[in-house]
C-alpha positions as CSV (number, residue, x, y, z in Angstrom):
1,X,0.0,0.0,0.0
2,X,2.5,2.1,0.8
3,X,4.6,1.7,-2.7
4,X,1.3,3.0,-4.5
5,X,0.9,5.7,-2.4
6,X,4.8,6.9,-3.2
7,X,3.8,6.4,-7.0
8,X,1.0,8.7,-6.5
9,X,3.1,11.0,-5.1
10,X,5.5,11.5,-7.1
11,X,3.2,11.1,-10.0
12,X,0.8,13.9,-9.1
13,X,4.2,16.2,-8.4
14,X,5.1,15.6,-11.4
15,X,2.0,16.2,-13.2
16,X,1.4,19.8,-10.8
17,X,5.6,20.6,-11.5
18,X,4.7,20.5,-15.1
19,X,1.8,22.3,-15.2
20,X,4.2,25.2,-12.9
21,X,6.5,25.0,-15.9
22,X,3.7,25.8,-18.1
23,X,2.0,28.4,-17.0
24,X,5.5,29.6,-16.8
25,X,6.4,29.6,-20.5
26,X,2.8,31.2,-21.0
27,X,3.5,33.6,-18.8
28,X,7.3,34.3,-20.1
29,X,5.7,34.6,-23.7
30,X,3.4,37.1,-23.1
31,X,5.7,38.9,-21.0
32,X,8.4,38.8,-23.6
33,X,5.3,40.1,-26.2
34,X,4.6,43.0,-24.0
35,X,7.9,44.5,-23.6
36,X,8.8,44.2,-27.1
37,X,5.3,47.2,-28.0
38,X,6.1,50.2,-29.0
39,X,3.4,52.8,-30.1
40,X,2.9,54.5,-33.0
41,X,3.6,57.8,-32.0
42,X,6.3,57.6,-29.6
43,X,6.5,57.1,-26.3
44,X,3.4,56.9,-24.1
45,X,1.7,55.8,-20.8
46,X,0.0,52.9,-22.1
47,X,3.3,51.4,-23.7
48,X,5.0,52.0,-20.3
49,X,2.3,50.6,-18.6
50,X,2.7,47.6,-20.9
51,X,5.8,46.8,-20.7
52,X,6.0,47.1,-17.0
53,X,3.6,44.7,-17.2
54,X,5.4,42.5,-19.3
55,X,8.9,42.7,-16.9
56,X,6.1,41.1,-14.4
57,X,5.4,38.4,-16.4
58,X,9.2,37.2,-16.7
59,X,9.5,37.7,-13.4
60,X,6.3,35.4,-12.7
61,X,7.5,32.7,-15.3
62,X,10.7,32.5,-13.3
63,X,9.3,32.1,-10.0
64,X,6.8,29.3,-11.5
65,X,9.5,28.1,-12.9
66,X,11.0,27.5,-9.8
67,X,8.1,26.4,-7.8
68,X,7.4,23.3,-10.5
69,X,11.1,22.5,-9.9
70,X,10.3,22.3,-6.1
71,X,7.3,20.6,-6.0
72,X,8.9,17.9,-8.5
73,X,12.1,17.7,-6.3
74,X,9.7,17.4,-2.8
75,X,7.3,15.0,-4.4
76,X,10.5,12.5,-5.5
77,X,11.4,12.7,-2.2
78,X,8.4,12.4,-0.1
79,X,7.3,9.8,-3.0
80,X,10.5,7.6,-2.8
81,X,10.6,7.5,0.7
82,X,7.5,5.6,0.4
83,X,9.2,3.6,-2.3
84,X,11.9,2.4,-0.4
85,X,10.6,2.2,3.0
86,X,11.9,-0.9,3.4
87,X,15.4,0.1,2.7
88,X,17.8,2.4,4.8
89,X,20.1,3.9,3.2
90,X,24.0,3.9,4.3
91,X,24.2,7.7,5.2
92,X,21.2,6.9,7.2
93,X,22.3,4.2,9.4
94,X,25.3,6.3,10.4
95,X,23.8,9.0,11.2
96,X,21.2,7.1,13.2
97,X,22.4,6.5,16.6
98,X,19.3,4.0,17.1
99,X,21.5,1.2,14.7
100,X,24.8,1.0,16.6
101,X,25.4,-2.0,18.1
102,X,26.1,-1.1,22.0
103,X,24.8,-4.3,23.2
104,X,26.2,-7.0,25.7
105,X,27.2,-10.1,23.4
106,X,26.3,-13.3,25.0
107,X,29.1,-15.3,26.1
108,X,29.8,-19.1,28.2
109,X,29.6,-19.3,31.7
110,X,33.4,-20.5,32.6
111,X,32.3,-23.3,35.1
112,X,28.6,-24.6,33.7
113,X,28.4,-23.0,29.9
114,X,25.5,-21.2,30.5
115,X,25.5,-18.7,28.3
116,X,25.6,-15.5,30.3
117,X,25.9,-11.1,29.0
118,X,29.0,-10.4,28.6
119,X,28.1,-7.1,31.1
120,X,27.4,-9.6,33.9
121,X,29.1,-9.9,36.8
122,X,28.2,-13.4,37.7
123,X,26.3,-16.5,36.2
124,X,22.7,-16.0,37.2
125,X,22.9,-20.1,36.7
126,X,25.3,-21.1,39.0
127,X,26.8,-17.5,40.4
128,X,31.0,-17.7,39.0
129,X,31.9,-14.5,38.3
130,X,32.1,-13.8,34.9
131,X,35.4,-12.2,33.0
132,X,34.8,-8.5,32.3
133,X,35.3,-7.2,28.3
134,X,39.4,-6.5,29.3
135,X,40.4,-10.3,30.0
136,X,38.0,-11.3,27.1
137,X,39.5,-12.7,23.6
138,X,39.5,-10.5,20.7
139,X,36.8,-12.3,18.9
140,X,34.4,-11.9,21.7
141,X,34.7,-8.4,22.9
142,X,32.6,-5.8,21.2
């Protein structure tokens, strides 16, 4: 369930990111149309007023032109997390202090093989004091 719901994701980002990137050409288009008038008669108001108006338009295209980049870049992300929920990535299990291995290894009781933590002072089995991680062999200590 989860895997569809990160291809919807990232589908509908897509599809919204696109549609960003055209209203952003429709918008640079016009804008580029509207500087480029020039009256008849010279210069005037309206043809100031219009090409102001077009300067705005660029300016819009480029900020929808940034905002369907985003929202394609967040939807991948949010969407592939989804994806690949099952997976951790490398960078992430470093980083996560939840997946080092701090924990007691089990080792054999000296006298009855129980198998005891190696943090242990004593067998809980049969109460011999168990060898602390210093006089432990290489392989065993953690």
């Amino acid at each position: 369930m989860k895997k569809i719901l990160g291809i919807v994701i990232i589908i509908l980002g897509v599809i919204s990111g696109l549609l960003f990137f055209n209203a952003g050409m429709k918008l640079s288009s016009s804008g580029k149309d509207l500087t480029s008038l020039r009256s008849v008669g010279g210069t005037s108001i309206a043809e100031s007023y219009y090409q102001s108006m077009g300067e705005y338009g660029l300016a819009y295209s480029t900020i929808c032109y940034a905002l369907g980049l985003s929202i394609i870049t967040i939807s991948l992300g949010f969407g592939g997390r989804y994806l690949f929920d099952n997976e951790t990535l490398s960078f992430e299990k470093s980083a996560n202090p939840k997946n080092e291995t701090n924990k007691a290894s089990l080792i054999p009781c000296p006298n009855c093989n129980n198998l005891c933590s190696s943090d242990a002072e004593s067998c809980p089995k049969c109460g011999t004091a168990i060898n602390k991680k210093d006089d432990l062999p290489n392989f065993l200590k953690g």
